[in-house]
N, C-alpha and C positions, 0 to 999 in steps of 0.2 A: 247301673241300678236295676234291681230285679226283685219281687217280691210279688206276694200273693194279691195285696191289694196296693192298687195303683199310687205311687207317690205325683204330691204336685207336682204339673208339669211349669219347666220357666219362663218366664216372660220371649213370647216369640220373637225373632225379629221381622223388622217390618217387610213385606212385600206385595208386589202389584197386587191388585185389587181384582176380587172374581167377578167372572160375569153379569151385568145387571137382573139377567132376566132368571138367575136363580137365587132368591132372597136366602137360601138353607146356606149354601156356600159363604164360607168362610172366607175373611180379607186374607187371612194367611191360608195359604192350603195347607193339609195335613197329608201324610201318607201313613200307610199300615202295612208292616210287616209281620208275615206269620211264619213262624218253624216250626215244622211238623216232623219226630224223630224217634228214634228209637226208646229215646230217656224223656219223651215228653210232648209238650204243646207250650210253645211261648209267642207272643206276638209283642211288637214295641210299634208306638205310634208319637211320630215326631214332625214340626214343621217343617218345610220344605223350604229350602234356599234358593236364591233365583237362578243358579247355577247346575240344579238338581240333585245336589248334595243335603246328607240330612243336618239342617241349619242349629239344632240343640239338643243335648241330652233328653232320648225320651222318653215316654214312659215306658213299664214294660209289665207284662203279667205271664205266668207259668206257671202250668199244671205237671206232675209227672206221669200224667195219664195218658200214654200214647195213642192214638187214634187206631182203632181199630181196623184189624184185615179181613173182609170176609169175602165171596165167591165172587165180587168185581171188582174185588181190589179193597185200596184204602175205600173204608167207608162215610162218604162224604155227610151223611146225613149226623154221625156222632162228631164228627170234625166239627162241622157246623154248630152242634149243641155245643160245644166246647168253648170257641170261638167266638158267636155271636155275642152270647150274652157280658163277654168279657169285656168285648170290645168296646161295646158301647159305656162300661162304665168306663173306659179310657177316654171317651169321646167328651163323655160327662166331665172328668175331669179337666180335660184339655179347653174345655169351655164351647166345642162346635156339636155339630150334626153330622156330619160328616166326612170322608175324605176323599182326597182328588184321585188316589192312586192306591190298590193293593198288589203287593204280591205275595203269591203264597209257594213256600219251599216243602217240598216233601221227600223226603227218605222212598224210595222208591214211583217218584210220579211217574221217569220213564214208561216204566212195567208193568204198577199197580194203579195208573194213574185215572183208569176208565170214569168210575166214579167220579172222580174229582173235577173233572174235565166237563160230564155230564151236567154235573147242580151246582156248583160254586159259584159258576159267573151269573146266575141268575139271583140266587141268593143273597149274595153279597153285595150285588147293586140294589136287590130292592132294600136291603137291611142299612145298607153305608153309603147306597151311594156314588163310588167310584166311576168316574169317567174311564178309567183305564183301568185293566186287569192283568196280571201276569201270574203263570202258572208256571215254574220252575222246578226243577229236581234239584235237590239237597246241592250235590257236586257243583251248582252253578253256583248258588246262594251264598255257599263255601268261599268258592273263586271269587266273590264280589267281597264276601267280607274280608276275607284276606289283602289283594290286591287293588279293591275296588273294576275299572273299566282297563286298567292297563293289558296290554298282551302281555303273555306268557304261560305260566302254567302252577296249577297247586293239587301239591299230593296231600288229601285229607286222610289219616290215620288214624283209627279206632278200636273197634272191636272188627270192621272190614278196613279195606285200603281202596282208594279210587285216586285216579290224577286224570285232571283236566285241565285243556289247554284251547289257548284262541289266539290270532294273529292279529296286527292291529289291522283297522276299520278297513283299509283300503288293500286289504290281502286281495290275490283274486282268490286261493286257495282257502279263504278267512272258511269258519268254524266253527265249532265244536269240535277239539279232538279229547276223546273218551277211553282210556285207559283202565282198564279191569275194574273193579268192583262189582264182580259176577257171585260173588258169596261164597262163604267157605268152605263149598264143596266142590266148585267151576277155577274159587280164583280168589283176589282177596289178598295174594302172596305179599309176605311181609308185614300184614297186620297184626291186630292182636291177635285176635284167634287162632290165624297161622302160628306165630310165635309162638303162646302159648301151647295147642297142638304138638307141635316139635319138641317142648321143653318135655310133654310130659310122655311123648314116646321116649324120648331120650332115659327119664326115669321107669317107664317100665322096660324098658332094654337093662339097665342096671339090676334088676328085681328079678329079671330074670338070666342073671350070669354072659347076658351077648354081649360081647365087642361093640365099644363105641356109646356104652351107656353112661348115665353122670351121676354117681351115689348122691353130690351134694341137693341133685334135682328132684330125686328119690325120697331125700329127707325133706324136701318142700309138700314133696306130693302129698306125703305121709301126714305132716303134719297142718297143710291145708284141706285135703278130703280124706284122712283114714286108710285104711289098709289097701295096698297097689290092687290087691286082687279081688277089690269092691267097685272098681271105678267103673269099667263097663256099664254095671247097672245101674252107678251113679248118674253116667252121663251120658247111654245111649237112649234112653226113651224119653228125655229133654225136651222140648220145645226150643228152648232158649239155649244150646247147644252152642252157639258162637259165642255170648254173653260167658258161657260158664268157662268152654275153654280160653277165650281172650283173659279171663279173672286169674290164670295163670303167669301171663305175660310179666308181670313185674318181678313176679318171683324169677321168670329166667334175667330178668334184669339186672337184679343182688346177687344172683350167682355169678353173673359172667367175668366181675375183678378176679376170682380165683380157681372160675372153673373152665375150662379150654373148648369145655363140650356149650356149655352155654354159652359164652362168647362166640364160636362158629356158628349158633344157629342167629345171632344175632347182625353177624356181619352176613350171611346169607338173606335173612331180612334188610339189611341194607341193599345189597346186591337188586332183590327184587323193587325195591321203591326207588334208586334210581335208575333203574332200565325203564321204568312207568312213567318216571319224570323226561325221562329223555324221550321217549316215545310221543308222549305228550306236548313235548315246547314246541310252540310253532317255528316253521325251521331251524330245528336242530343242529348245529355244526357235531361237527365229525371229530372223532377224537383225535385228538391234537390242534383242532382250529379252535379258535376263540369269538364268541360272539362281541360285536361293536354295535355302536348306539345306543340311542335312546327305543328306538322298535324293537332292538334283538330282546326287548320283555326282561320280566324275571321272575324269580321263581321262588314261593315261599311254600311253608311245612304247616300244617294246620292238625288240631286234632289232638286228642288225650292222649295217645300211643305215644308222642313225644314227649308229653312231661315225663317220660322214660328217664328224661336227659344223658348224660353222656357217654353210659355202655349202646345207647342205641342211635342218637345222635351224630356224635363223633363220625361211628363209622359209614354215617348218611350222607356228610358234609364229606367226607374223602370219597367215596364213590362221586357223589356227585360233582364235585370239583374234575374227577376224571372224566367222566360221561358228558356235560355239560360245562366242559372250559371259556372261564371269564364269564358265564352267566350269575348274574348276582342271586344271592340266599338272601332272601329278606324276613324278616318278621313278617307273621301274619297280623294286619292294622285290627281286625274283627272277627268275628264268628258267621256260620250262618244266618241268625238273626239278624245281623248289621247288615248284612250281605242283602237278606230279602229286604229290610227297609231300605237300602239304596237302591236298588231293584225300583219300588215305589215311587221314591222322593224322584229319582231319575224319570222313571214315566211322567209324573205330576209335569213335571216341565218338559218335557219333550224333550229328554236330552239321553236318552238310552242307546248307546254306541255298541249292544252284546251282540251276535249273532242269536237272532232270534228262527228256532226252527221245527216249530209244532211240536219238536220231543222234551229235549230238555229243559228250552225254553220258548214258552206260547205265550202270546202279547194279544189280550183282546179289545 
C-alpha cells in the first residue's frame, strides 16, 4: 500500500506492554522506516512483532522529491522538513505518539552521509521519540528488504549496480562485503547506465560507418533522442547523466532477440553482475564446488534493471549458476523500504543480527 495520504492502519496485534514510567509509549510498539533515493522519500510505519519482525501491513507515505545534495552531503535539514511532518500524520493515524525504533536508508549515507549523521538522531528523538536509531545506506536496507537477516548476498540494479553481502552472525570474518556501486564514471558495471552507455556507443559506431556498430540501436537512438550527431549536447552538460543514459537500457533490451551487437553488451552486463555477486557472497566456493547448508546463504536480484526480464535475466542466472554453484537465486521478499522497517521493527525488540559498522550501518 503506498499513497500520498496515509490509509488506515489495521488492528495491531497484541504485544508486551511498554514501560510504566513513559505514559506516551504505546502498548504495541511502532517502528518507522524511511527511504531516502534517488526517485524520492518514502517512509512506512508498522507495528512491531514480539519476534522483531514487522507484525502488519503498514502505513506508508511518498514524496518524489528527493532530498537534497549540498556541500555536506545529503541535506539533513530538507530531509527532515520532508519527513517530520509526514510522519507524524502516520502516527496520527496509527492511533500512538510515538515509536520505539527508526531507521533511516539513504542512497549515499556511506559518502554523503555527514549531515545526516550530525542532526537526525537528535531530531528525531525529540520529534518521535525513538529509543533506538539506525542510520544505513540504501545497499543495506536493499539486503534486508530482499533477504531480510539471512547471510548471503544482493545485487541491487538500477540506473547504478551495487552487491552486498554478510556472513552469518557467528562468522569470525562476518561483515559487510561491499561490491562496486562507485557510479557511472568509477564503476556501476552492468547497470543501466552502463548498459545503456554501451547501447548507445554501439549506435554512434554504426552512424559513423566503424565495425562493430548496431543499425538496429541507431534507429533507437534516432528515434528516442533525434539526430546521432545532437547527442553530445544532448547529454554532456546533464546533471542527471546516469538517469538519462540508464533511459536507454530497455531499448538495448528489445533489440537484443535480433540484434547480436545488443545481446553481447547485455551478456557482458551479466558477466559484470555476477563477478559482483560472487565477490560479494560470504565464502564463495570456487568454480566447480558447490555450496551446502543452510549458512552457505543466498542470493537474490533486486531493482528496476531486472524487470528487463529475460534478454538480461536469463543471462544473469547462467553466469551466475557458474560463478556461484548450488547457491540459490531467490526472489527478492521487499524493497528498500521494507528493508529500513525491518531494520526498525528489529531494533524495537532487540533482535538485529546485521553487522553494524558506523559506515553502512550505524545503530544509536
Amino acid at each position: 500500500m503506498s499513497a500520498s495520504d496515509p490509509q488506515p492502519a489495521p488492528a495491531p496485534p497484541a504485544a508486551s506492554r511498554a514501560p510504566e514510567h513513559d505514559p506516551r509509549a504505546p502498548a504495541v510498539p511502532y517502528a518507522l522506516g524511511i527511504d531516502s533515493g534517488g526517485s524520492g522519500v518514502r517512509i512506512a510505519l508498522g507495528p512491531v512483532g514480539p519476534r522483531g519482525a514487522p507484525a502488519a501491513e503498514p502505513l506508508t507515505w511518498h514524496s518524489p522529491t528527493p532530498a537534497l545534495v549540498g556541500e555536506r552531503g545529503i541535506d539533513a535539514a530538507g530531509l527532515l522538513g520532508q519527513v517530520l511532518p509526514a510522519a507524524q500524520r502516520l502516527l496520527r493515524q496509527a492511533g500512538t505518539e510515538r515509536v520505539a525504533a527508526v531507521c533511516v536508508g539513504a542512497a549515499g549515507m556511506a559518502s554523503l552521509g555527514d549531515d545526516l549523521r550530525a542532526h537526525l538522531p537528535a531530531a528525531l528523538a525529540d520529534a518521535l521519540g525513538p529509543r533506538r536509531l539506525a542510520l544505513a545506506a540504501d545497499g543495506v536496507t536493499a539486503y534486508v528488504g530482499a533477504l531480510g537477516q539471512r547471510p548471503g548476498a544482493v545485487v541491487a540494479a538500477g540506473t547504478g549496480m551495487i552487491a552486498l553481502g554478510t556472513g552469518p552472525g557467528d562468522d569470525p570474518h562476518g561483515g559487510w562485503r561491499r561490491v562496486d556501486g562507485w557510479g557511472h564514471l568509477l564503476g556501476d558495471c552492468g547497470g543501466g547506465a552502463w548498459i545503456g552507455r554501451a547501447g548507445l556507443e554501439a549506435a554512434m559506431r554504426a552512424h559513423d560507418g566503424r565495425a562493430g556498430g548496431s543499425q538496429p540501436l541507431l534507429s533507437r537512438l534516432e528515434a528516442t533522442f533525434g539526430p546521432p550527431e545532437h547527442l553530445p549536447g544532448l547529454l554532456y552538460p546533464r546533471s542527471d547523466r546516469p538517469a538519462v543514459l540508464a533511459s536507454f537500457a530497455p531499448e538495448v533490451g528489445r533489440c537484443a532477440a535480433t540484434d547480436p551487437v545488443a545481446a553481447a553488451i547485455l551478456y557482458e552486463a551479466a558477466d559484470h553482475i555476477a563477478r559482483a555477486a560472487q565477490a560479494a557472497f560470504p565464502h564463495p566456493p570456487t568454480t566447480g564446488q558447490a555450496a551446502h547448508g543452510e549458512d552457505a546463504g543466498a542470493l537474490a536480484l533486486t531493482g528496476g534493471l531486472f524487470r528487463m526480464g529475460a534478454p538480461l535475466v536469463d543471462p544473469v542466472r547462467r553466469e551466475l549458476a557458474r560463478r556461484l554453484p548450488g547457491v540459490p537465486v531467490t526472489e527478492a521478499a521487499g524493497d528498500p523500504l521494507a528493508g529500513a522497517l525491518r531494520v526498525a521493527s528489529a531494533l524495537a525488540a532487540d533482535a538485529l543480527r546485521l553487522p553494524v559498522d558506523g559506515e553502512l550501518l550505524q545503530v544509536l
